[in-house]
C-alpha positions as CSV (number, residue, x, y, z in Angstrom):
1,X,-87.1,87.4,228.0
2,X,-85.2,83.9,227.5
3,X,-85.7,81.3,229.7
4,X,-82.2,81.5,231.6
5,X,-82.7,85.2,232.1
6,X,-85.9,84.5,233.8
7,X,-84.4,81.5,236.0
8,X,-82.3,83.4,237.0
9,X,-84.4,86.4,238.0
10,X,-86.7,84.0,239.8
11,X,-83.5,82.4,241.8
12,X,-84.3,78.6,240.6
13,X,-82.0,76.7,238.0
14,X,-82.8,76.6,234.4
15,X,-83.6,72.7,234.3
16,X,-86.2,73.6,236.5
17,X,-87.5,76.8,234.6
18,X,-87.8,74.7,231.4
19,X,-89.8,72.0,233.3
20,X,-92.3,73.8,234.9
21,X,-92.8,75.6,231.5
22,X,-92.8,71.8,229.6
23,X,-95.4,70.9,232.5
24,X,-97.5,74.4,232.2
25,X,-96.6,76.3,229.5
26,X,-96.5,79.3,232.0
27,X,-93.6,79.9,234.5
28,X,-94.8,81.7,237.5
29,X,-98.0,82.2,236.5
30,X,-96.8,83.8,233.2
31,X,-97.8,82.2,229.7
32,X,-95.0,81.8,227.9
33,X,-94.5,82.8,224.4
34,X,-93.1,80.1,221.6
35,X,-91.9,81.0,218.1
36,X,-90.7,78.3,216.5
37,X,-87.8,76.4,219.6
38,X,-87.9,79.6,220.9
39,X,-89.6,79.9,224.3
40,X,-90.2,83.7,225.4
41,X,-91.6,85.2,228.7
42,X,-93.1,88.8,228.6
43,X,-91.0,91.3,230.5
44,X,-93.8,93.1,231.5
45,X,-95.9,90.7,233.5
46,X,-92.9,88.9,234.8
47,X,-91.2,92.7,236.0
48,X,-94.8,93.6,237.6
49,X,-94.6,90.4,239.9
50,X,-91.1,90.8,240.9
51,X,-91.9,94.8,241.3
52,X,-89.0,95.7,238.9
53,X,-89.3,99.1,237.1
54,X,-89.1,98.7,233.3
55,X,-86.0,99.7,231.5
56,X,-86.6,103.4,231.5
57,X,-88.7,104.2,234.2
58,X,-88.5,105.4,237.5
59,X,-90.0,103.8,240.1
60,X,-92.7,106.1,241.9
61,X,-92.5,106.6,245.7
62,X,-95.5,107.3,247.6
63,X,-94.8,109.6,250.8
64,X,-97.8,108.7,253.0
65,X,-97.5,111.3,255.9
């Protein structure tokens, strides 16, 4: 995912995204991914931590009775 896709998933602003990445080089506890200038942040990891079905998928519900 870009960088201002996952700002604004997280609810911070991008300036902030890109400097905790510049600081870490993880956002959220997520490595990031850079080709080139290009910064990327797996989907996958940063879907499971917000508890986001993939593109796809539907969610599971557990009935606990």
């Amino acid at each position: 995912m870009d960088v201002p896709e996952v700002a604004e998933l997280l609810g911070i602003s991008r300036p902030h995204c890109y400097q905790t990445i510049s600081e870490t080089d993880s956002v959220a506890g997520i490595s990031v991914i850079r080709i080139g200038q290009r910064i990327k942040v797996p989907a996958a990891p940063l879907r499971k931590l917000l508890g986001i079905a993939a593109p796809g998928q539907m969610s599971r519900e557990v009935n606990v009775s």
